[in-house]
C-alpha positions in Angstrom: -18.8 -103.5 87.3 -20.3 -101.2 90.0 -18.5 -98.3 89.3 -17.9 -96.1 92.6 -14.4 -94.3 92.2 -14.5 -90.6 92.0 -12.0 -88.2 91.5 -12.0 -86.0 94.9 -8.7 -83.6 94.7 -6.7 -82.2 91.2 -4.1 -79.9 91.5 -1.1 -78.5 88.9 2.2 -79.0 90.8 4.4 -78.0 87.8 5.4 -74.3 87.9 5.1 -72.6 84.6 7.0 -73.9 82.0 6.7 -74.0 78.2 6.3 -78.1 78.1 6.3 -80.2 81.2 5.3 -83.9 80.6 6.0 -87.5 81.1 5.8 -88.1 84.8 5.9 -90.8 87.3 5.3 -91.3 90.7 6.0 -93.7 94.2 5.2 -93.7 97.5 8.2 -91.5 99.5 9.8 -94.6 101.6 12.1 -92.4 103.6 9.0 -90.6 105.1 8.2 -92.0 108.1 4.8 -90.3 108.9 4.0 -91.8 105.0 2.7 -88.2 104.1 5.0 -87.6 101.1 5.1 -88.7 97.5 8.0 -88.3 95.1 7.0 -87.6 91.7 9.7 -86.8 88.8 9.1 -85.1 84.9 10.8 -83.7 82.2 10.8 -80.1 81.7 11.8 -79.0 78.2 10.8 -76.3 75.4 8.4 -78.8 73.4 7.3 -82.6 73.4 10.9 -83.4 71.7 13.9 -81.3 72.0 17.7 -80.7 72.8 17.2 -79.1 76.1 15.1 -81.6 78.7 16.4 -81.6 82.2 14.1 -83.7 84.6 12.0 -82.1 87.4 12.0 -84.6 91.2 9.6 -82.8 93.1 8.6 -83.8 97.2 4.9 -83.5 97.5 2.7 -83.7 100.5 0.1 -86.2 100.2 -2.5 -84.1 102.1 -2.0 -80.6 100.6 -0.6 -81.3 97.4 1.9 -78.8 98.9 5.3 -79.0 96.9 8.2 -79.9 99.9 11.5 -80.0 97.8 12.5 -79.5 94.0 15.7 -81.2 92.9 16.9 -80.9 89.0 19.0 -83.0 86.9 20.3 -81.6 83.5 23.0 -82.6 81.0 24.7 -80.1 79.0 23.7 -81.0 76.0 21.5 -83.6 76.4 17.9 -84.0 76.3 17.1 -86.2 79.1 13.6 -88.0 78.5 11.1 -90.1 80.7 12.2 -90.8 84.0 11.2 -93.5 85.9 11.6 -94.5 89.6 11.8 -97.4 91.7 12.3 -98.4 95.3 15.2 -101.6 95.4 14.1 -101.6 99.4 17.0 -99.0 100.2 17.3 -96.6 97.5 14.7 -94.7 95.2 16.4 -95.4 91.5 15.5 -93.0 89.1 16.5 -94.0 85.4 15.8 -92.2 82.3 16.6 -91.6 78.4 19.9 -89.3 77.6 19.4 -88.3 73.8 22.7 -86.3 72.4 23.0 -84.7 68.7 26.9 -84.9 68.1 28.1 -82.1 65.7 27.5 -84.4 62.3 23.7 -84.6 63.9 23.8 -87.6 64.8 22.2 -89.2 67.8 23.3 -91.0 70.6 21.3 -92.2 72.8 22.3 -94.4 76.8 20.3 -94.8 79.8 21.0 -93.2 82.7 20.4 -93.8 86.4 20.4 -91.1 89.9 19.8 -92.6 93.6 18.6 -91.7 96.8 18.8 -93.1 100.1 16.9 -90.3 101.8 14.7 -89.0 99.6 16.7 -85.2 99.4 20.2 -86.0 98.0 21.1 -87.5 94.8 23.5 -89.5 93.9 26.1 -88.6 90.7 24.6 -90.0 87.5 25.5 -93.2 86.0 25.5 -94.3 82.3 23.8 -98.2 81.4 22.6 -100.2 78.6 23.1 -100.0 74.9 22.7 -97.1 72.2 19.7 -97.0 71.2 17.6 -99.3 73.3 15.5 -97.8 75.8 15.1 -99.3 78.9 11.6 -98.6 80.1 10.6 -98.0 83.7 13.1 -101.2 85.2 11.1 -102.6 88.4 13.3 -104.5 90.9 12.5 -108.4 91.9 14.5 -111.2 93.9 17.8 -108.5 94.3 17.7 -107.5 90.7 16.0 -105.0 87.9 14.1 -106.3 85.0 12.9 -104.2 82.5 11.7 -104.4 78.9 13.8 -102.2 76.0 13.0 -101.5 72.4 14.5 -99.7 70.0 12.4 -98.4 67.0 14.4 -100.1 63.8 14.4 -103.6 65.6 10.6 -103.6 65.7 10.2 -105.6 68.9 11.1 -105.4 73.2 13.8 -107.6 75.1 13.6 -108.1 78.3 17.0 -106.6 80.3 18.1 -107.5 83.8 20.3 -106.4 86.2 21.0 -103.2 88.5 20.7 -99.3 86.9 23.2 -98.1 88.8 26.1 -100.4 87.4 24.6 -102.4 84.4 21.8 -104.0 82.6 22.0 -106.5 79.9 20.0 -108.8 77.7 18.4 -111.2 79.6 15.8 -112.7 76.8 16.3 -110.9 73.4 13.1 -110.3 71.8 10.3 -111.1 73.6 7.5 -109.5 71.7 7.8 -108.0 68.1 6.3 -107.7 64.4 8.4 -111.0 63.1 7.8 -113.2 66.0 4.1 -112.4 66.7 3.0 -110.0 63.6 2.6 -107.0 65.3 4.1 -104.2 64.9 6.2 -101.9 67.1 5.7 -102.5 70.6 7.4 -99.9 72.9 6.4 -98.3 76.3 5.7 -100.8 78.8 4.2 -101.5 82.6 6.0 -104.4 84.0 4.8 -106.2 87.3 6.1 -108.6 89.8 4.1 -110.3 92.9 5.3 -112.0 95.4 6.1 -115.4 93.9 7.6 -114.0 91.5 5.3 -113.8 88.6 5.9 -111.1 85.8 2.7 -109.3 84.6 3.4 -106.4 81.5 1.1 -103.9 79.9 2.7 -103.0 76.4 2.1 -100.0 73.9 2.1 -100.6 70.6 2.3 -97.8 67.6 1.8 -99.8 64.2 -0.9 -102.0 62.5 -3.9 -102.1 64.6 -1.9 -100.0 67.4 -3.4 -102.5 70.3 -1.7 -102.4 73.1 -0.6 -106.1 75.0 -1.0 -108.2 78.2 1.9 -110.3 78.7 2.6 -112.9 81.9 5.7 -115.1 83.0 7.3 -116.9 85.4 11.1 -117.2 86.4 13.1 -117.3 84.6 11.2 -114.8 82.4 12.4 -116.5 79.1 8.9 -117.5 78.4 5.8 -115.2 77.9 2.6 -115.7 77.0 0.7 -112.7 75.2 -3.2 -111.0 74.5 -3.8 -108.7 72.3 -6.2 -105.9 74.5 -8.3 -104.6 71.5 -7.3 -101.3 72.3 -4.5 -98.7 72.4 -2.8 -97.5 75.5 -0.1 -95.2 75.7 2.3 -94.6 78.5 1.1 -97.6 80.2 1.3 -97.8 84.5 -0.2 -100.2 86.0 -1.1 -101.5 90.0 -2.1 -104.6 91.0 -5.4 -104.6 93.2 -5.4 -108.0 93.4 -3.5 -111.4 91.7 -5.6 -111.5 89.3 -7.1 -107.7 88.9 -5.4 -104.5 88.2 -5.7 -100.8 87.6 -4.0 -99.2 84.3 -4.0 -95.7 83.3 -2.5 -94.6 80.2 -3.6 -92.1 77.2 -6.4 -93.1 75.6 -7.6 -92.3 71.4 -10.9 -91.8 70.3 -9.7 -92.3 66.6 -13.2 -91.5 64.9 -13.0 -88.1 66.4 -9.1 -87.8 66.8 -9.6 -87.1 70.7 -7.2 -87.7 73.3 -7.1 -88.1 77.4 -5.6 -90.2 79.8 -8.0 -92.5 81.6 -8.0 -95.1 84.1 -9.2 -98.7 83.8 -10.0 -101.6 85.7 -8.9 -104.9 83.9 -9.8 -108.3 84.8 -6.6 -110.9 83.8 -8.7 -113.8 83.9 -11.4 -112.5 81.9 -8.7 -110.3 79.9 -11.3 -107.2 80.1 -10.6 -103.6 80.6 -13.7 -101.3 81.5 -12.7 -97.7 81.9 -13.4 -96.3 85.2 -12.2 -92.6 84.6 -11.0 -90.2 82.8 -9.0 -87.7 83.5 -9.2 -83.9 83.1 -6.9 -83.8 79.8 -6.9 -83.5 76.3 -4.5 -82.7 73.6 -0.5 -83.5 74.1 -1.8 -86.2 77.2 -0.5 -89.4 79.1 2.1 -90.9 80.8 0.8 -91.2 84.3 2.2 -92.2 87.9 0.0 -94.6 90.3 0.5 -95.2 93.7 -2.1 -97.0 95.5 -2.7 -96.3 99.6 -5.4 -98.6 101.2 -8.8 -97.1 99.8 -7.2 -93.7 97.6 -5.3 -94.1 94.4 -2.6 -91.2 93.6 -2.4 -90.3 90.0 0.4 -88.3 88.1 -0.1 -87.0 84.6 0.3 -84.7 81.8 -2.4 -82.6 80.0 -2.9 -79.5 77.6 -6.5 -79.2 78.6 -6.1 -75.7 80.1 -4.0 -73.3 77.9 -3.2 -75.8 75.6 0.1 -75.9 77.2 1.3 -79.2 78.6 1.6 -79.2 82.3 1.9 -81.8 84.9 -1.1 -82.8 87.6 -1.4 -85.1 90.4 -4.8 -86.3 91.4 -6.9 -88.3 94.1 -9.3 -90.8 93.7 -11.2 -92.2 96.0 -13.3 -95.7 96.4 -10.5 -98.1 95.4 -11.9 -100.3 97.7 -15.4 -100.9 96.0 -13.4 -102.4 93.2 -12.1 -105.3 95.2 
């Protein structure tokens, strides 16, 4: 592959702040001069603990110029991940509510905020079941489908349905260590185009740790997997083309115990990823946003590179078009 992308513009939009991380990032829909990204992450005192609230900032896509900051907090509750998505009127933002009762015990929903301006949010609404965590829902043919695991069950369903009012089982394992023998497969990037077919990029944390590509068709009850070779956490994904895509995810050099988050070009008919970039990042890494405009590719991220304290990035990349 010719490789021409570069990375042109990186800027820190988190404020200081003892851990922020695990960001994503759209296109700002309610902007009609299309100069505006939205880009959410949780702000907490480390990678895991009691006190995460999440972070929605308004940034200007020329500047890098934060607009607006809304929070959302729980008492109580670590909230963990958020995730947005655009149903065509309203930016959905869902996320993982983790509470320790007094017995420390956890308990564990999803939970969903909406705007239909892009400033106010709506109240927040509880979804899903204990335990399973629905990750980063994306909406097709007037409803959400999105792919949930839950650590002791050792594999991902596939739930459908709307984040504001409910989400259920719509194909109960899909992908897991009895059905396929591998292990643990989590965090996912799940795809539609326009006829409908489902495209998903899933992270996987046992075994050989290689992270899958997965296509369907309606009604999604049937999917048909690859293993990548390679592990990818915090998958997000765009689609360049039908058959061509970019991921970005953190990325482990395992002789040397080394990570960053990198971008890659992968080819779904040849099933091969070649890395295009990598990010400015090292240490506690990943979990990027992409949003692609015509020949620039916006990237949100988390890295440790500078003070060895986890912070939260967006970046521009330029030459997207070279890859077509």
């Amino acid at each position: 592959m010719n490789k021409k992308i570069k990375l042109v513009e990186i800027c820190r939009i988190s404020p200081p702040a003892i851990h922020a991380a695990f960001t994503d990032l759209i296109d700002n829909p309610f902007d009609k001069s299309s100069n505006s990204l939205l880009c959410c992450y949780r702000q907490a005192t480390n990678h895991v603990s009691r006190d995460g609230v999440i972070v929605i900032l308004t940034v200007s896509k020329k500047t890098f110029e934060v607009v607006s900051k809304v929070l959302v907090n729980e008492p109580g509750t670590d909230l963990r991940d958020p995730k947005l998505m655009f149903d065509g009127h309203r930016i959905i933002l869902t996320a993982f509510a983790k509470t320790i009762d007094e017995n420390d015990q956890a308990h564990t929903k999803m939970l969903s905020i909406f705007t239909t301006t892009g400033k106010s949010w709506s109240s927040k609404h509880w979804f899903g079941d204990n335990g399973w965590w629905i990750w980063k829902p994306q909406w097709t043919n007037n409803k959400a489908f999105g792919f949930a695991y839950h650590r002791p069950a050792d594999y991902i369903s596939l739930y459908e349905g709307d984040p504001t009012r409910a989400m259920r089982i719509h194909k109960a394992n899909v992908f897991g260590l009895a059905k396929n023998n591998k292990g643990f497969p989590n965090e996912s990037a799940l795809l539609f185009d326009a006829e409908g077919q489902a495209t998903a990029f899933v992270r996987r944390d046992s075994d050989t740790f290689s992270a899958q590509f997965g296509t369907s068709r309606p009604p999604y009850t049937k999917w048909n997997w690859h293993d990548l070779g390679i592990y990818i956490g915090g998958p997000c994904a765009v689609a360049l083309t039908a058959t061509t895509y970019l991921v970005a995810g953190r990325h482990v050099d395992w002789e040397k115990r080394a990570f960053s988050t990198c971008v890659w070009h992968f080819d779904a008919t040849k099933k091969e990823l070649t890395c295009l970039l990598t990010m400015p990042s090292s240490g506690d890494t990943s979990y990027p946003g992409l949003v692609l405009d015509n020949d620039l590719l916006y990237i949100s991220y988390y890295s440790s590179h500078v003070d060895n304290q986890a912070r939260v990035y967006l970046g521009k990349i330029e030459g997207i078009k070279t890859l077509f």
